[in-house]
C-alpha positions in Angstrom: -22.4 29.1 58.5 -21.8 30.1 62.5 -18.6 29.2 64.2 -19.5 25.9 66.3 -19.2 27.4 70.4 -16.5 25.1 71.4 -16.5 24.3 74.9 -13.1 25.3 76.8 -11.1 22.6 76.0 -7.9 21.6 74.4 -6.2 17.9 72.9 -3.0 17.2 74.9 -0.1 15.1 73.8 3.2 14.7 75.4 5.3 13.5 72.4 9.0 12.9 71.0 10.2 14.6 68.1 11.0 11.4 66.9 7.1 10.4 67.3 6.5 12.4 64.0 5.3 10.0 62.1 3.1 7.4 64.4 1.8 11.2 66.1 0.9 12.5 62.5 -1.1 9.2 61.7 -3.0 9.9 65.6 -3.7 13.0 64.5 -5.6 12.3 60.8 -7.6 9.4 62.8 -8.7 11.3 65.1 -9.5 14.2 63.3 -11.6 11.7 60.6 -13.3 10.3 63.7 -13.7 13.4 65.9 -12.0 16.7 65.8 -12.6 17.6 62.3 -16.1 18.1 63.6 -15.3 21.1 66.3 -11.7 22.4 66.0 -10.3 21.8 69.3 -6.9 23.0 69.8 -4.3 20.6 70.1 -1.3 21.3 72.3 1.8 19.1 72.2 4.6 19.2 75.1 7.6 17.8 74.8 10.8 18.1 77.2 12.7 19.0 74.4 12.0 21.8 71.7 9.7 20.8 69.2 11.5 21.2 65.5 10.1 23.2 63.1 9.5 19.9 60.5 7.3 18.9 63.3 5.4 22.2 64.4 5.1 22.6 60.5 4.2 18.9 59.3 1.2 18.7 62.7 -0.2 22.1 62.2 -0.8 21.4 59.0 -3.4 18.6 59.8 -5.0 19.5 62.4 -8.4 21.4 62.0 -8.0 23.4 65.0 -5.1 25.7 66.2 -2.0 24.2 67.5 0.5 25.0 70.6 4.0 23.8 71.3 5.3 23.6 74.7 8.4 23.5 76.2 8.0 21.4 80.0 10.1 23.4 82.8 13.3 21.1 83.5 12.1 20.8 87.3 9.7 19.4 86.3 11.4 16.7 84.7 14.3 16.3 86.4 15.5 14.5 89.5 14.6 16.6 93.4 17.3 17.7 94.9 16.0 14.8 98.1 16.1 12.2 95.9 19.3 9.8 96.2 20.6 8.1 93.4 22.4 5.5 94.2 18.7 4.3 95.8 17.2 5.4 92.5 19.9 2.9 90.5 19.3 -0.2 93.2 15.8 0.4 92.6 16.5 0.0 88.6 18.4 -2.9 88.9 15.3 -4.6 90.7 12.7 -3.8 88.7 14.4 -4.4 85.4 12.1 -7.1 84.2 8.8 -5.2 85.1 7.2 -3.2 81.6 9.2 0.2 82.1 11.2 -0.9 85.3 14.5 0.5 83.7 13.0 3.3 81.5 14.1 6.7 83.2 12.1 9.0 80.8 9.1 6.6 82.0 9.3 7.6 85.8 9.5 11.3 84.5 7.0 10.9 82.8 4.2 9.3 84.9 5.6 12.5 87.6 4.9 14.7 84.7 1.5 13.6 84.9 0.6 13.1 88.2 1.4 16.1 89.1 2.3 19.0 86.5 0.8 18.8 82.9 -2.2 20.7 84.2 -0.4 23.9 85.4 1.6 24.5 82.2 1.4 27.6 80.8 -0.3 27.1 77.4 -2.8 25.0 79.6 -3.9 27.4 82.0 -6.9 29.0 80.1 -8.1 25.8 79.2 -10.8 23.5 81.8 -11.3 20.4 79.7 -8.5 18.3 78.3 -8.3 14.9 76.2 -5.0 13.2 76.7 -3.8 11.5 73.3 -0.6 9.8 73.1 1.0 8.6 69.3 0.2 5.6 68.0 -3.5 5.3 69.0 -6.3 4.8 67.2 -10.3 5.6 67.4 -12.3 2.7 65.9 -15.5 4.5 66.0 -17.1 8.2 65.0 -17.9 10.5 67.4 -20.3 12.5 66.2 -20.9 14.8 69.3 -18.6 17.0 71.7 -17.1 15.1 74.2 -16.3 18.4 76.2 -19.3 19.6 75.9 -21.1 15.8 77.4 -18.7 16.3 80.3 -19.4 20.1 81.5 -23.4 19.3 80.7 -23.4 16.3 83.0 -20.8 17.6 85.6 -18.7 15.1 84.9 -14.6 15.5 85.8 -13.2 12.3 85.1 -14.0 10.4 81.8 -11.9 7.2 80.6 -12.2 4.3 78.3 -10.0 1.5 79.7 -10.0 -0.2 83.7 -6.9 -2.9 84.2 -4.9 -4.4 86.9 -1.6 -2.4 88.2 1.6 -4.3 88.5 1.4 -4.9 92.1 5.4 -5.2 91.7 5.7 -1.5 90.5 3.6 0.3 93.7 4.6 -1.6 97.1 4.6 1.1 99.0 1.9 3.8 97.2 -0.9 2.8 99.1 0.7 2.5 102.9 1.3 6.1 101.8 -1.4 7.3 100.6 -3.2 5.7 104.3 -0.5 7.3 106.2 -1.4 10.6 104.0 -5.0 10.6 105.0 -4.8 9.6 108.6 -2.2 13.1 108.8 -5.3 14.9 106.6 -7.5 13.4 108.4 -9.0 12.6 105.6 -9.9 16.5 104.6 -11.8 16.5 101.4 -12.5 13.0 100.7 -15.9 12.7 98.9 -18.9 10.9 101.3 -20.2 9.5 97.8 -17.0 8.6 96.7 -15.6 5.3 94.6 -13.3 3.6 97.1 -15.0 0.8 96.1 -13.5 0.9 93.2 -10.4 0.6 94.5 -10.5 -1.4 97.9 -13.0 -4.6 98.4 -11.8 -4.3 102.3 -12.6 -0.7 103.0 -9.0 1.1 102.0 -7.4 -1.6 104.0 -5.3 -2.7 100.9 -5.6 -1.4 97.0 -7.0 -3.9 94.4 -4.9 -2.4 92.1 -7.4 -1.0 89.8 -7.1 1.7 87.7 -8.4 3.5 84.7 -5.7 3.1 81.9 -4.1 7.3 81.5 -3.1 7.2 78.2 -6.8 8.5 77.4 -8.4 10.2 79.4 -11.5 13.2 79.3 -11.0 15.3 82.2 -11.2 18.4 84.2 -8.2 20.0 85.1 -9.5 22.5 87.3 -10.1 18.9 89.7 -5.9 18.2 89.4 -5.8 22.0 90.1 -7.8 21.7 93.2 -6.1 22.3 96.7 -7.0 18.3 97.7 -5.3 16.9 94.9 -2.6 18.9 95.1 -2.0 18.4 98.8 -2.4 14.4 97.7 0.1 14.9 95.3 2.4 17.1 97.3 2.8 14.0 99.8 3.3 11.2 97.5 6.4 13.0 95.4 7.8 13.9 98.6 8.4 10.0 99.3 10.3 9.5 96.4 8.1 6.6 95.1 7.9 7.7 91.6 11.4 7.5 91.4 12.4 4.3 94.3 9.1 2.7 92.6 7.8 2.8 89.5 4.4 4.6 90.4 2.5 5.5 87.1 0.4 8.1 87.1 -2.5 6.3 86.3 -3.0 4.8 89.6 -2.1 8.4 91.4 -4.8 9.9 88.9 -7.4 6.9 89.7 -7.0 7.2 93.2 -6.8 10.7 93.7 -10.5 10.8 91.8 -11.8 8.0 93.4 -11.4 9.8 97.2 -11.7 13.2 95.5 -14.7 13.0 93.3 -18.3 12.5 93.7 -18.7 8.9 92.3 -21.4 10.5 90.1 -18.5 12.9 88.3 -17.2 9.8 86.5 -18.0 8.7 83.0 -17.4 5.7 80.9 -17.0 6.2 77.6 -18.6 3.3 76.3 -19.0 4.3 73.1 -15.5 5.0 72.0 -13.5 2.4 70.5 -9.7 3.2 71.7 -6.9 1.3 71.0 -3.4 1.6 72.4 -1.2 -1.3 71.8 -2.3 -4.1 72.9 -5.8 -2.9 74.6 -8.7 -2.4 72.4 -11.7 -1.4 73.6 -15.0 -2.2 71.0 -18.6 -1.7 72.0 -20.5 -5.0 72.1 -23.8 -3.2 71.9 -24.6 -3.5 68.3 -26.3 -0.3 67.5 -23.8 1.3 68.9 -21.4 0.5 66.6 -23.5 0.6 64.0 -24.3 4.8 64.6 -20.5 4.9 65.2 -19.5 3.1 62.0 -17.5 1.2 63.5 -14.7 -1.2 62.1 -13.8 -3.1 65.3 -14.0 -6.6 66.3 -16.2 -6.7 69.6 -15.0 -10.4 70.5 -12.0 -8.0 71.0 -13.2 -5.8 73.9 -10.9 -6.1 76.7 -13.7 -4.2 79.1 -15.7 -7.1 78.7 -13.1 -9.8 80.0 -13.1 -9.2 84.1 -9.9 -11.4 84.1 -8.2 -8.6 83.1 -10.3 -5.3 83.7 -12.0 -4.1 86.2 -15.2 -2.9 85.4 -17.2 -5.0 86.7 -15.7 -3.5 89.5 -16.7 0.0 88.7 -20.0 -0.7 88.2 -20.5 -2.9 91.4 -19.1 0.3 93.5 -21.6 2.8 91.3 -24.6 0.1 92.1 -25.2 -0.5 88.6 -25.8 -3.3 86.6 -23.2 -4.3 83.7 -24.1 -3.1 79.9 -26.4 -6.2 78.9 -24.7 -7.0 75.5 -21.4 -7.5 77.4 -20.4 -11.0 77.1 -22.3 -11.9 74.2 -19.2 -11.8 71.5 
């Protein structure tokens, strides 16, 4: 038959060579549930050398072509303004907060915020899916995410919204205010979803977020001369490293002033798990085309104690799906 006409778009996983195993049983799920459909590359990055076992034992699963990337070691590495000894105090404090002590973590969540997008083997490519080992898709998707999101102009998709650690970002958003009053607040959306992230008007952040591990995005957006700027000022203060900023809220944030709120999608109808948030559809049909095999009375989306949606769809103006609530 005809090749399918993929959209320009790639998988992207930051992974271990010791994440063999757990990545190789990500990679059969989501093939059975998605990519074994269209054939999207998959490009791995790791800030170590991949080994062959690996680059052998992943390519030989995936249905698309596969790319192995080295990150640059400035990238993930300490600036030369950063101090230490500050760095170390800062450990100390937060070493009973999820990742407080975890060096590789604040790396990391830099990684993200700020560089995954310009790698080399990434530059062709628009549209990315982040997948990290050890998740799991409860549901089929039968038709091209990449394609839904460039169809409906949409730049930012996700699947989970939860509460930040207020603990882990004191100071991120008396920066980010102190960034846009020096911007003037240059290329911040009129339509955009501070609402979302503020219930007093960007006086203080609610701490909402949409969860980074999986995301459906755009990278040209990252690419674009406002985020950068954003991001630019915000590693400059050392709070990636003094903190423990994740990138999820410097992602959420950055959209949600960035982006039109219309450019957003909620991807309802995948059920994503990543240990211990699982998302399930509670509209019945839904799972049903999906053939599903996930407990709805599971959903975290549903529960607003500990997500946020009802949130996000408060600051779009819309009402919340109708089935949620009923498992």
């Amino acid at each position: 038959g005809t090749e399918y006409s993929k959209e320009n778009a790639t998988i992207v996983t930051l992974c271990r060579n010791e994440d063999l195993y757990s990545m190789l049983e990500t990679i059969q799920n989501f093939e059975d549930r998605f990519n074994s459909k269209f054939g999207y590359t998959w490009t791995f990055l790791n800030n170590e050398p991949f080994t062959e076992e690996f680059k052998a034992l992943t390519s030989n699963i995936c249905s698309g072509s596969t790319k192995y990337g080295l990150i640059p070691e400035y990238q993930w590495s300490y600036p030369d303004r950063i101090n230490l000894k500050k760095v170390k105090d800062a450990r100390k404090k937060m070493a009973n907060l999820p990742y407080g002590s975890l060096e590789s973590y604040n790396h990391m969540c830099r990684y993200f915020s700020g560089f995954f997008y310009k790698h080399g083997l990434l530059n062709e490519f628009k549209y990315y899916w982040r997948v990290e080992p050890d998740v799991k898709l409860y549901c089929d998707i039968d038709y091209d995410v990449f394609k839904y999101m460039r169809v409906n102009k949409k730049k930012y998709g996700f699947s989970v919204s939860l509460f930040e650690e207020p603990a882990t970002i004191g100071t991120l958003w008396p920066t980010i205010r102190t960034f846009l009053k020096s911007t003037g607040g240059a290329g911040v959306k009129k339509n955009n979803l501070m609402d979302f992230i503020s219930i007093d008007n960007g006086q203080t952040y609610n701490t909402c977020h949409f969860w980074s591990n999986f995301e459906i995005g755009d990278m040209d957006f990252w690419r674009s001369k406002e985020y950068e700027s954003f991001f630019q000022y915000l590693d400059e203060s050392g709070g990636f490293f003094y903190e423990r900023w994740g990138d999820a809220p410097i992602h959420t944030i950055g959209a949600a002033l960035f982006l039109d709120a219309s450019e957003f999608h909620f991807f309802e109808d995948v059920s994503y798990f990543h240990n211990p948030v699982l998302t399930c559809p509670e509209n019945d049909d839904m799972r049903l085309k999906g053939k599903c095999s996930c407990d709805p009375s599971k959903d975290f989306n549903a529960h607003f104690y500990v997500s946020c949606m009802d949130n996000y769809f408060k600051a779009l103006n819309q009402d919340l799906p109708k089935h949620w609530g009923q498992y």
